[in-house]
C-alpha positions as a Markdown table, in Angstrom:
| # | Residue | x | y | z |
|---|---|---|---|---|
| 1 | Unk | 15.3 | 33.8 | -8.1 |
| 2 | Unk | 12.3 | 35.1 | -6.5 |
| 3 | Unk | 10.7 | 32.8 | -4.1 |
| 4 | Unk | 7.5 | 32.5 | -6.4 |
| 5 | Unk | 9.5 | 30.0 | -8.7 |
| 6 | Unk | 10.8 | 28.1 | -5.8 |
| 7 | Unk | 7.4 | 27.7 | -4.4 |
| 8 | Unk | 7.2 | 26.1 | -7.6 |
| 9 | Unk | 10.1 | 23.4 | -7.1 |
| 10 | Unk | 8.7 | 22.7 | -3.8 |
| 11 | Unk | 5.2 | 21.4 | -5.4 |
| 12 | Unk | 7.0 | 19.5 | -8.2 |
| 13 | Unk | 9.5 | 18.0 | -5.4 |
| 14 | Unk | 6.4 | 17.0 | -3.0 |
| 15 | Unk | 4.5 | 15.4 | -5.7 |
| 16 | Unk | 7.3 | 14.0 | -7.1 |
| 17 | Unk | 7.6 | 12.0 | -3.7 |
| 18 | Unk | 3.7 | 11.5 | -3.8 |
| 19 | Unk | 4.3 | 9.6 | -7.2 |
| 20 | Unk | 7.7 | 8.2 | -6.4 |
| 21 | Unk | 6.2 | 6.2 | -2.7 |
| 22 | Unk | 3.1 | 5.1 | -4.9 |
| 23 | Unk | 5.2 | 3.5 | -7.4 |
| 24 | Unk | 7.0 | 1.4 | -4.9 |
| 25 | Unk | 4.3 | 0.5 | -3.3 |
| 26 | Unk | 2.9 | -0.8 | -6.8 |
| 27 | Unk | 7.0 | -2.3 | -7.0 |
| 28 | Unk | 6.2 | -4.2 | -3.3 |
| 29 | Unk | 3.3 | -5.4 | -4.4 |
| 30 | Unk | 5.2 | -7.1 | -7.7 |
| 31 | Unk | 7.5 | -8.2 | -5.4 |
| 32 | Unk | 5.4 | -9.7 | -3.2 |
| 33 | Unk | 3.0 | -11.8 | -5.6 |
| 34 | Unk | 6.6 | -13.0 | -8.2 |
| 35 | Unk | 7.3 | -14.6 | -4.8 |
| 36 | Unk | 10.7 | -12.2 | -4.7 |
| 37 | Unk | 10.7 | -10.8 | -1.5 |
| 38 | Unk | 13.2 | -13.2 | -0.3 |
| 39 | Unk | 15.7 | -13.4 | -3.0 |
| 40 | Unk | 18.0 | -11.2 | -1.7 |
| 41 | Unk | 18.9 | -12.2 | 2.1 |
| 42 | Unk | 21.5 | -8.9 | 3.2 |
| 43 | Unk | 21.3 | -5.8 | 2.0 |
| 44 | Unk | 25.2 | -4.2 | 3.0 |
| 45 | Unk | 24.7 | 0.1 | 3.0 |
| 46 | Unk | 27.3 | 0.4 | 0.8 |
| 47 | Unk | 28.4 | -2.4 | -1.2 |
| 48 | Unk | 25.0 | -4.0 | -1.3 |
| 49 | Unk | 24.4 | -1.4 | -4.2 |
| 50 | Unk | 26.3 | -2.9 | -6.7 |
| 51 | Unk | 24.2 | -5.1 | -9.0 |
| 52 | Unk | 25.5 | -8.9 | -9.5 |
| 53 | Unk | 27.0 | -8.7 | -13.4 |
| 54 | Unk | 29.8 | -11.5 | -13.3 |
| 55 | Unk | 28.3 | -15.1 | -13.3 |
| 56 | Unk | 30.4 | -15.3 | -10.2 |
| 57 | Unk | 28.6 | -12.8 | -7.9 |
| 58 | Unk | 25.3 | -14.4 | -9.6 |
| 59 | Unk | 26.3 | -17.4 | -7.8 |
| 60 | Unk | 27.2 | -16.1 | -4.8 |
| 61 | Unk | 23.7 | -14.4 | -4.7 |
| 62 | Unk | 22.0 | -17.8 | -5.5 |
| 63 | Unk | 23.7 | -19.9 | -3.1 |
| 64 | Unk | 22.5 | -17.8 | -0.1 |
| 65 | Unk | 19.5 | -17.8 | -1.2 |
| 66 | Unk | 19.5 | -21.6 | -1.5 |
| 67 | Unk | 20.2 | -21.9 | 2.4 |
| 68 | Unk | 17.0 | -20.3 | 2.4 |
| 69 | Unk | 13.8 | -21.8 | 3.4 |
| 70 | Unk | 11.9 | -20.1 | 0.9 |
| 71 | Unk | 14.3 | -22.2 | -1.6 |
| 72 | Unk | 14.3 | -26.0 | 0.4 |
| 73 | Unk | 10.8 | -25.7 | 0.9 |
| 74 | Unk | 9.2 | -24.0 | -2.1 |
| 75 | Unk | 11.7 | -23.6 | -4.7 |
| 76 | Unk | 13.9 | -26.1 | -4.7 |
| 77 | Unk | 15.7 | -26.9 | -7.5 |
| 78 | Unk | 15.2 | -23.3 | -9.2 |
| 79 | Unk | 17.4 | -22.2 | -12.0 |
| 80 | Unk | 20.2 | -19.6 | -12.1 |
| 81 | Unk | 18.0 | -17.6 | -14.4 |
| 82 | Unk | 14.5 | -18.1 | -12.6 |
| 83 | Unk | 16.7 | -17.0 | -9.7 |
| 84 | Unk | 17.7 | -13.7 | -11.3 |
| 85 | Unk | 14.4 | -12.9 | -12.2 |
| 86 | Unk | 13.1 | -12.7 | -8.4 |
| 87 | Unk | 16.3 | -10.9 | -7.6 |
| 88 | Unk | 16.0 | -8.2 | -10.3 |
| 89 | Unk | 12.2 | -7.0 | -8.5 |
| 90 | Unk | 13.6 | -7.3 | -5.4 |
| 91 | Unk | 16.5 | -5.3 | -6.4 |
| 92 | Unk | 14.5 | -2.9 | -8.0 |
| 93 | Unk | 12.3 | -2.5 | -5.1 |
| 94 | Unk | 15.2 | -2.0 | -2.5 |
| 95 | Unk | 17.3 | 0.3 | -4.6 |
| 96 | Unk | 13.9 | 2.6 | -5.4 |
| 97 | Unk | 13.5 | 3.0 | -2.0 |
| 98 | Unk | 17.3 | 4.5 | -2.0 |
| 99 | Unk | 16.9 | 6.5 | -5.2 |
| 100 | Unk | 13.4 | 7.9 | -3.5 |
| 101 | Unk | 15.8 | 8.7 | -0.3 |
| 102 | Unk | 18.0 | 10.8 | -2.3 |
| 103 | Unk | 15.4 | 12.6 | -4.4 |
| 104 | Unk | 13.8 | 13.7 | -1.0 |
| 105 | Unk | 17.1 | 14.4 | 1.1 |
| 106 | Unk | 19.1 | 17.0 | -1.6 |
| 107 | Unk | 16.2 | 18.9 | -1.9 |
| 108 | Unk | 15.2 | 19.6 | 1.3 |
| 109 | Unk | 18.7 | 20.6 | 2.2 |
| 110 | Unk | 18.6 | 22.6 | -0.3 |
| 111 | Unk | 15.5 | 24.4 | 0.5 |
| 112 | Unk | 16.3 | 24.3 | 4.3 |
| 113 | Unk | 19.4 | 26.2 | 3.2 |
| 114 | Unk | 17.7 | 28.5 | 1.6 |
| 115 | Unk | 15.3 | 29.2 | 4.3 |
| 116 | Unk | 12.4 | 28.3 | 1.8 |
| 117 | Unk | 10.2 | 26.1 | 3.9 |
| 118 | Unk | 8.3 | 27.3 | 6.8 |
| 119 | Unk | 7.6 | 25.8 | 10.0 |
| 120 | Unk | 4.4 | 24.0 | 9.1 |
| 121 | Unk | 5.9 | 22.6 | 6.2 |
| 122 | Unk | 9.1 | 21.3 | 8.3 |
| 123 | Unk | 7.1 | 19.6 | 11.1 |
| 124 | Unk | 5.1 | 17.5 | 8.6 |
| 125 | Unk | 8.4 | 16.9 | 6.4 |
| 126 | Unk | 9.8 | 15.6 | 9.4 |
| 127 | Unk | 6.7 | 13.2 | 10.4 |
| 128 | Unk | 7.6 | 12.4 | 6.8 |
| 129 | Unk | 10.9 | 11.1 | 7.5 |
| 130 | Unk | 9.8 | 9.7 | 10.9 |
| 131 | Unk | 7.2 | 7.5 | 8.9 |
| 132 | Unk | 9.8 | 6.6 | 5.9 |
| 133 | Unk | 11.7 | 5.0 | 8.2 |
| 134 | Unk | 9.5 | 3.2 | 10.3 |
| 135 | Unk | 8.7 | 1.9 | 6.9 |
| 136 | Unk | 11.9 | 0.9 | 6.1 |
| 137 | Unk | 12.4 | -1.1 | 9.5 |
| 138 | Unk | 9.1 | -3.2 | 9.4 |
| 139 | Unk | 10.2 | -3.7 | 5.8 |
| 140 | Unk | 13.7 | -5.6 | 7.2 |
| 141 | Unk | 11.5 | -7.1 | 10.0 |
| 142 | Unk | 9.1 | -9.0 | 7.6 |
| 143 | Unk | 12.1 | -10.0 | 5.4 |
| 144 | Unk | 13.9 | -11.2 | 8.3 |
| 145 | Unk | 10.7 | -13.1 | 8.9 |
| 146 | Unk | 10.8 | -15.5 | 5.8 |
| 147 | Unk | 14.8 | -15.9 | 6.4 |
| 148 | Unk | 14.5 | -18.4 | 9.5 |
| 149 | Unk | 11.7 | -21.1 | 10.1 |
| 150 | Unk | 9.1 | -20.4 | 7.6 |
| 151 | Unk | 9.4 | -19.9 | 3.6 |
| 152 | Unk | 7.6 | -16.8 | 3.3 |
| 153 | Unk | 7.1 | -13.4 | 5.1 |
| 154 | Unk | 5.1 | -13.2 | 7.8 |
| 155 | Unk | 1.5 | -11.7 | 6.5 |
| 156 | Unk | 1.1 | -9.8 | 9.3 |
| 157 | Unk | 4.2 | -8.3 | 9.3 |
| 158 | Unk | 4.1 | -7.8 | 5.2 |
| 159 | Unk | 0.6 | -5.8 | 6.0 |
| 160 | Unk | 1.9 | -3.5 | 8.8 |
| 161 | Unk | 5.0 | -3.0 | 6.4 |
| 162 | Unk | 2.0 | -2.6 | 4.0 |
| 163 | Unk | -0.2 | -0.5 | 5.7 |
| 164 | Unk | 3.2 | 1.7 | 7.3 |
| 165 | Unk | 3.9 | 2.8 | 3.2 |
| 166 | Unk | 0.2 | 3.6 | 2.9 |
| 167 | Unk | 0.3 | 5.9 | 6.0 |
| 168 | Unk | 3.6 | 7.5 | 4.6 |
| 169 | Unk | 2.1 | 8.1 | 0.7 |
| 170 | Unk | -1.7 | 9.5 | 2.9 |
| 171 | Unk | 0.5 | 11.8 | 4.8 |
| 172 | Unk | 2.7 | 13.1 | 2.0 |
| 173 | Unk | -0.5 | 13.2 | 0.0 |
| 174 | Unk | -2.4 | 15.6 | 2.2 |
| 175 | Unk | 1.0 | 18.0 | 2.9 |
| 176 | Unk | 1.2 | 18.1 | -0.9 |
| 177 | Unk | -2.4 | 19.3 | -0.7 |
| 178 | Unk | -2.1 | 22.0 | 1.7 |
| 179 | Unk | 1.3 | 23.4 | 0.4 |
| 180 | Unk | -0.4 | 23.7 | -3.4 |
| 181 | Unk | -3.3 | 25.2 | -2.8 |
| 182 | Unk | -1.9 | 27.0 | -0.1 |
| 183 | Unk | -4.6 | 26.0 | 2.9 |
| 184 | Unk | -3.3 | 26.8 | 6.3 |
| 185 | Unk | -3.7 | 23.9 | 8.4 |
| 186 | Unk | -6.2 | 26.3 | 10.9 |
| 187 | Unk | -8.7 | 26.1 | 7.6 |
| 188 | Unk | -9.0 | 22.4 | 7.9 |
| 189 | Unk | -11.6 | 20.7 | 10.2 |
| 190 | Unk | -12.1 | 16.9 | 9.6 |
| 191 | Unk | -15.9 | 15.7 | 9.0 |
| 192 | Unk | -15.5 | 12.4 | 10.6 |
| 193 | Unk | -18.7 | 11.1 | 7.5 |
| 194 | Unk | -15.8 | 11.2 | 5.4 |
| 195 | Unk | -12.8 | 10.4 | 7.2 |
| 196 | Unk | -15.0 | 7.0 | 8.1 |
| 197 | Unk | -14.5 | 6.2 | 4.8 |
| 198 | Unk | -11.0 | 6.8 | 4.9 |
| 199 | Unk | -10.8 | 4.3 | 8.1 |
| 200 | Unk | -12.2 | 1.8 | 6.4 |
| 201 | Unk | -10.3 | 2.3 | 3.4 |
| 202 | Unk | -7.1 | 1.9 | 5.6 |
| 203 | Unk | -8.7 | -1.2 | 7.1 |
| 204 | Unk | -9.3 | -3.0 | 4.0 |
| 205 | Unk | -6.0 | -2.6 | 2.9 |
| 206 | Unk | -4.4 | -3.6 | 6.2 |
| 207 | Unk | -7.0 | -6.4 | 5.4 |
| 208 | Unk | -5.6 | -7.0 | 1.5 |
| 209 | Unk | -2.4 | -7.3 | 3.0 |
| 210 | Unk | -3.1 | -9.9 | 5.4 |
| 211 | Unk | -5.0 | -11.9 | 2.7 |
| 212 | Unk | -2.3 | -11.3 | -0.1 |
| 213 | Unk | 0.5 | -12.9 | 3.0 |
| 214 | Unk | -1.6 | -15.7 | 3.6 |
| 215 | Unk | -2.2 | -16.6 | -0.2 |
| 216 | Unk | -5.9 | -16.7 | 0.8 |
| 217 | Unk | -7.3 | -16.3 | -2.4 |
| 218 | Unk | -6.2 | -19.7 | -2.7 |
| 219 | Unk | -8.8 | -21.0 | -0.8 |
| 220 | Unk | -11.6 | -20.0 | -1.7 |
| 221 | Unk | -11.9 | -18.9 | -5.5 |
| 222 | Unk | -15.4 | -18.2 | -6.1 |
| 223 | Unk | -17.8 | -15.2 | -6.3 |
| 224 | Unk | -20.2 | -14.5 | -5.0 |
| 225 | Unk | -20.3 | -17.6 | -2.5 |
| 226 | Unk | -17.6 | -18.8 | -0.4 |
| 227 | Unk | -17.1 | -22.0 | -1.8 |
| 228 | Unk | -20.6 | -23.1 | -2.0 |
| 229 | Unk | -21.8 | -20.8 | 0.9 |
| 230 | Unk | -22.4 | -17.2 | 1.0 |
| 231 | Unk | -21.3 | -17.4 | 4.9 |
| 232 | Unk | -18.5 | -20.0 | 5.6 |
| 233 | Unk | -19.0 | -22.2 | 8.3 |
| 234 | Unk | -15.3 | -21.5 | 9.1 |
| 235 | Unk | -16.4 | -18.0 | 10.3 |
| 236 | Unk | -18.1 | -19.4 | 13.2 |
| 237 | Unk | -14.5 | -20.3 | 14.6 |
| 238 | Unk | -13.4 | -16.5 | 14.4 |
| 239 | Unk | -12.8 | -16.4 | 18.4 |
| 240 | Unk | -12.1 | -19.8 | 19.4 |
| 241 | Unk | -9.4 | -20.4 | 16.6 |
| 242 | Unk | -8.3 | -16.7 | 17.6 |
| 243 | Unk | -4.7 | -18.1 | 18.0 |
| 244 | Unk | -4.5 | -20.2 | 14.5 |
| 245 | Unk | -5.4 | -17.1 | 13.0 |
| 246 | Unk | -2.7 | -14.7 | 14.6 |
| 247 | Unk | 0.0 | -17.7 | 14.6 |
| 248 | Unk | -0.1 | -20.5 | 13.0 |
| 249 | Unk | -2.2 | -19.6 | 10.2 |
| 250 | Unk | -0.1 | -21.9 | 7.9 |
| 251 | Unk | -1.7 | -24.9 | 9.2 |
| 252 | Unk | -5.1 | -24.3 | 8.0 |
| 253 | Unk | -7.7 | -23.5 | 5.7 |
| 254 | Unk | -10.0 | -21.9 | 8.2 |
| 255 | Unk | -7.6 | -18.1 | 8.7 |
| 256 | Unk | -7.6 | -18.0 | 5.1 |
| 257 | Unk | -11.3 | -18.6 | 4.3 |
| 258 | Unk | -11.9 | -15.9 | 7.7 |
| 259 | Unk | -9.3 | -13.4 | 6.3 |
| 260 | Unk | -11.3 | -13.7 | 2.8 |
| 261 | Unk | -14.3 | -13.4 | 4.2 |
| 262 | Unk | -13.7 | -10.0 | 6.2 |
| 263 | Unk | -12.2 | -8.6 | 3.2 |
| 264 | Unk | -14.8 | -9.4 | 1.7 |
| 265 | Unk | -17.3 | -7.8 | 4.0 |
| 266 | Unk | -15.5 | -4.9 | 4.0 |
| 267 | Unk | -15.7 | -3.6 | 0.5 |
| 268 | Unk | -19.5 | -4.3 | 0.3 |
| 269 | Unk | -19.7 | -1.6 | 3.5 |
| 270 | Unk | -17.2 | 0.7 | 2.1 |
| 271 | Unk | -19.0 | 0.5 | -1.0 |
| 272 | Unk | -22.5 | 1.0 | 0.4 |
| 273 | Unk | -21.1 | 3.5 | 2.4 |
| 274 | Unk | -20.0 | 5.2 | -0.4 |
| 275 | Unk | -23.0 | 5.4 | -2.2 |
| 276 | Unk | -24.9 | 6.2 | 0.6 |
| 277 | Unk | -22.7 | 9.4 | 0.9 |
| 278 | Unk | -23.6 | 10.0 | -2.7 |
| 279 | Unk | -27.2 | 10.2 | -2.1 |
| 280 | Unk | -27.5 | 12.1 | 0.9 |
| 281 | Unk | -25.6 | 15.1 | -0.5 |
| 282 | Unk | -27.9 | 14.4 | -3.9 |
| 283 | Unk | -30.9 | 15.1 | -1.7 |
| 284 | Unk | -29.2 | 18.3 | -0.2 |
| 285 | Unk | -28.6 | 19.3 | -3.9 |
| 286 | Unk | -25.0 | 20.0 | -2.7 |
| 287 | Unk | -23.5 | 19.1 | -6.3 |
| 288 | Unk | -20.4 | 19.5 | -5.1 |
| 289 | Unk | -20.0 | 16.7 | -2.8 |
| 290 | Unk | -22.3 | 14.3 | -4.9 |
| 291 | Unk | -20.1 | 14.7 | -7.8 |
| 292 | Unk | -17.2 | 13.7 | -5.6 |
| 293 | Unk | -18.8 | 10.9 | -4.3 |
| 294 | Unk | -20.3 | 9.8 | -7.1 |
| 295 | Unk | -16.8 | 9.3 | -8.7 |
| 296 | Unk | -15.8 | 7.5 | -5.4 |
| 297 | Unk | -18.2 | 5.0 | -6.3 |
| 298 | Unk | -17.3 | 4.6 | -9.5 |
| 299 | Unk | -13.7 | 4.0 | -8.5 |
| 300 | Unk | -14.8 | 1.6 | -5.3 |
| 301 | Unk | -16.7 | -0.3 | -8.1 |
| 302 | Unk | -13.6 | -0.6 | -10.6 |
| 303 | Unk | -11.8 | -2.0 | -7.5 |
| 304 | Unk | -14.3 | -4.8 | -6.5 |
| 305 | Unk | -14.5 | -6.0 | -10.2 |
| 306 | Unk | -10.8 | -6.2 | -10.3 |
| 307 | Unk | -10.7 | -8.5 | -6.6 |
| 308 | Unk | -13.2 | -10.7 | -8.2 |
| 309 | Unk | -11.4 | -10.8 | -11.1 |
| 310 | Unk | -8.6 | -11.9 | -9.0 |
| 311 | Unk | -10.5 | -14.1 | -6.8 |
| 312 | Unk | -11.4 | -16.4 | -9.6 |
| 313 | Unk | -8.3 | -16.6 | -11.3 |
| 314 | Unk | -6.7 | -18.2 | -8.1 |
| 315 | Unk | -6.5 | -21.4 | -9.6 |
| 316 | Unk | -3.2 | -22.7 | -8.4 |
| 317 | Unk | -1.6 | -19.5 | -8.2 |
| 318 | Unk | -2.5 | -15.4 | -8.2 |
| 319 | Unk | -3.0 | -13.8 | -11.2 |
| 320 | Unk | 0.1 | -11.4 | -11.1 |
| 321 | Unk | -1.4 | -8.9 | -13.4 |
| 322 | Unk | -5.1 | -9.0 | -11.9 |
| 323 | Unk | -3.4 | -8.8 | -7.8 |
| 324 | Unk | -1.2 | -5.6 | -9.5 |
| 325 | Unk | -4.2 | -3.7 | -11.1 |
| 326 | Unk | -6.5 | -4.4 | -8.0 |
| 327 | Unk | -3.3 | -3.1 | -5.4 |
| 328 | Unk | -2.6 | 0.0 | -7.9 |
| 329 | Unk | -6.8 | 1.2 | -8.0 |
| 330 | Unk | -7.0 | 0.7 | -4.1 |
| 331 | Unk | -4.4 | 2.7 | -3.2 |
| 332 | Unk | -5.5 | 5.3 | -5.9 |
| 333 | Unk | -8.9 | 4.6 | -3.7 |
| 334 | Unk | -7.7 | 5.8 | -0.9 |
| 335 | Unk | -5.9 | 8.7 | -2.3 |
| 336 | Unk | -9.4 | 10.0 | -4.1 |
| 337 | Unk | -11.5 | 9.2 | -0.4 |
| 338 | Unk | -8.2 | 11.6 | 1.1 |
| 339 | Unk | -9.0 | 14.1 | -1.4 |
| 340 | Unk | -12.3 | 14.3 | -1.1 |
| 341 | Unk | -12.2 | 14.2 | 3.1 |
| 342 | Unk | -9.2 | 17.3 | 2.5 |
| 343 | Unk | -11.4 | 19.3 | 0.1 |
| 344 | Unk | -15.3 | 19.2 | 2.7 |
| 345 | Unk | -13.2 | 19.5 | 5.6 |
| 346 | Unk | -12.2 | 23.4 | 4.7 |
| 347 | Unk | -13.9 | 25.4 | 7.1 |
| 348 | Unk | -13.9 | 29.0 | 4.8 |
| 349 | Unk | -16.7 | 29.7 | 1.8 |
| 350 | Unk | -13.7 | 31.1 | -0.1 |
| 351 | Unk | -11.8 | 27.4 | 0.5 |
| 352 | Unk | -14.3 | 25.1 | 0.0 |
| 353 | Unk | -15.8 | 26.4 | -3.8 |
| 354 | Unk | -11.9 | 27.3 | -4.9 |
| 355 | Unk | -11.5 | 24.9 | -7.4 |
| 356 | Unk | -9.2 | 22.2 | -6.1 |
| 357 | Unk | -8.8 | 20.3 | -9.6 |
């Protein structure tokens, strides 16, 4: 087979990961807002594969997860079949994660075999597998979290678990890149206008973690004022309630209206940053880069409707469909902002006006 057609399998295998790792990210974010996450309190490497079928195992499952605080504090006296609901998207969740491991493993022994991947491409597959399992660790670590005292995840532990999945998918994302339009790493120079934007981006969702832990959506449920107030009087405490917000945010109002109102902030200045990207390379008739940015903004926009629309609908509880949507469009967000920084940042004529779509 000549190594043309295995250059082939190689792209389909890296953006096979790229859409398998957004997917569960999307399945963590389910997981998170069904109130799941904690349904499933071991995971044993090998038998911990088997999926409960009997009505026995069923109730084994559900009485751990009755000594659970999650269950004596939130959900107590759940059914046996609300029960198995949470524990089929945790399930789900965990085992994609193992069917994701395999997917990438065979096939790069395969092609390592076969001497098929070059240098380049093996340092960043193995940052790759450095990141997927730094991943997997923080994900045990905010699990482990809602097992003890409290009966949730900790939120900043479920956003650096967050943000940890995000790095992995950016970082598969822009190998994919380079390996299919074959750009040699020496061709790429990051414009630090646009990688901005990609900071921020990474912020904000660090951020929309945070908020999604803390149920903060809860607290305030009105656009464009903060209940009542376009700037909370809450925000005034930032730096002398420094420790309720990084600890015991569980005790108060005042983290979550903060949290809210920082996430806030930062999509008007990602957005505005966006569109004044757009105009300057509008006024350097560079149509290029405006058309690119121009569809960033129409993307950021999509994404703010959708948190408003989720904002409002916090009455008593999140809006599962509304938290998905908005989680799904930011992360494709980011994704577009990483495309766009990839795509300027080539340093060659013959790079930059290649067509990249």
């Amino acid at each position: 087979m000549e190594f043309g057609v295995y250059r082939k399998y190689i792209k389909i295998w890296l953006w096979s990961g790229v859409v398998m790792i957004f997917a569960q990210i999307i399945l963590g974010g389910i997981t998170r807002l069904t109130g799941s996450g904690l349904s499933i309190t071991h995971w044993d490497i090998i038998t911990g594969v088997a999926f409960p079928l009997s009505e026995k195992k069923w109730l084994y499952e559900f009485n751990l997860y009755q000594q659970t605080p999650q269950y004596q504090k939130i959900n107590f006296g759940m059914s046996l079949s609300d029960f198995k609901f949470i524990y089929f998207w945790e399930y789900l969740h965990r085992m994609w994660a193992r069917i994701m491991g395999f997917v990438f493993i065979i096939p790069f022994l395969f092609f390592s075999f076969k001497n098929l991947i070059d240098r380049k491409l093996l340092i960043d597959l193995f940052i790759v597998i450095l990141l997927a399992v730094v991943v997997a660790s923080l994900g045990w670590i905010m699990v482990a979290s809602g097992l003890m005292n409290r009966p949730w995840v900790n939120a900043y532990k479920l956003s650096f678990h967050l943000t940890a999945a995000t790095l992995l998918l950016s970082y598969l994302f822009w190998t994919a890149l380079k390996y299919h339009y074959s750009i040699d790493s020496s061709y790429i120079k990051l414009k630090r206008s646009v990688a901005l934007i990609v900071v921020l981006i990474f912020i904000q969702i660090f951020l929309g973690g945070v908020m999604s832990g803390m149920k903060a959506g809860l607290a305030a449920p009105t656009w464009p004022d903060v209940n009542g107030k376009m700037i909370p009087q809450e925000v005034s405490l930032i730096f002398s309630s420094s420790e309720e917000i990084l600890g015991n945010y569980e005790g108060s109002h005042v983290s979550s209206i903060i949290i809210q109102f920082i996430h806030r902030s930062f999509a008007y200045i990602i957005f505005i940053t966006a569109i004044f990207m757009t105009l300057l390379y509008y006024i350097r008739a560079r149509m290029s880069p405006y058309l690119l940015f121009r569809n960033l903004v129409g993307i950021i926009l999509i994404q703010i409707i959708l948190g408003i629309l989720t904002l409002i609908n916090c009455i008593g509880s999140i809006p599962i469909l509304f938290g998905v949507l908005h989680q799904c469009i930011g992360i494709l967000v980011l994704l577009y902002s990483i495309f766009i920084c990839f795509k300027l940042s080539l340093t060659t004529k013959e790079s930059f006006y290649k067509p990249l779509y």
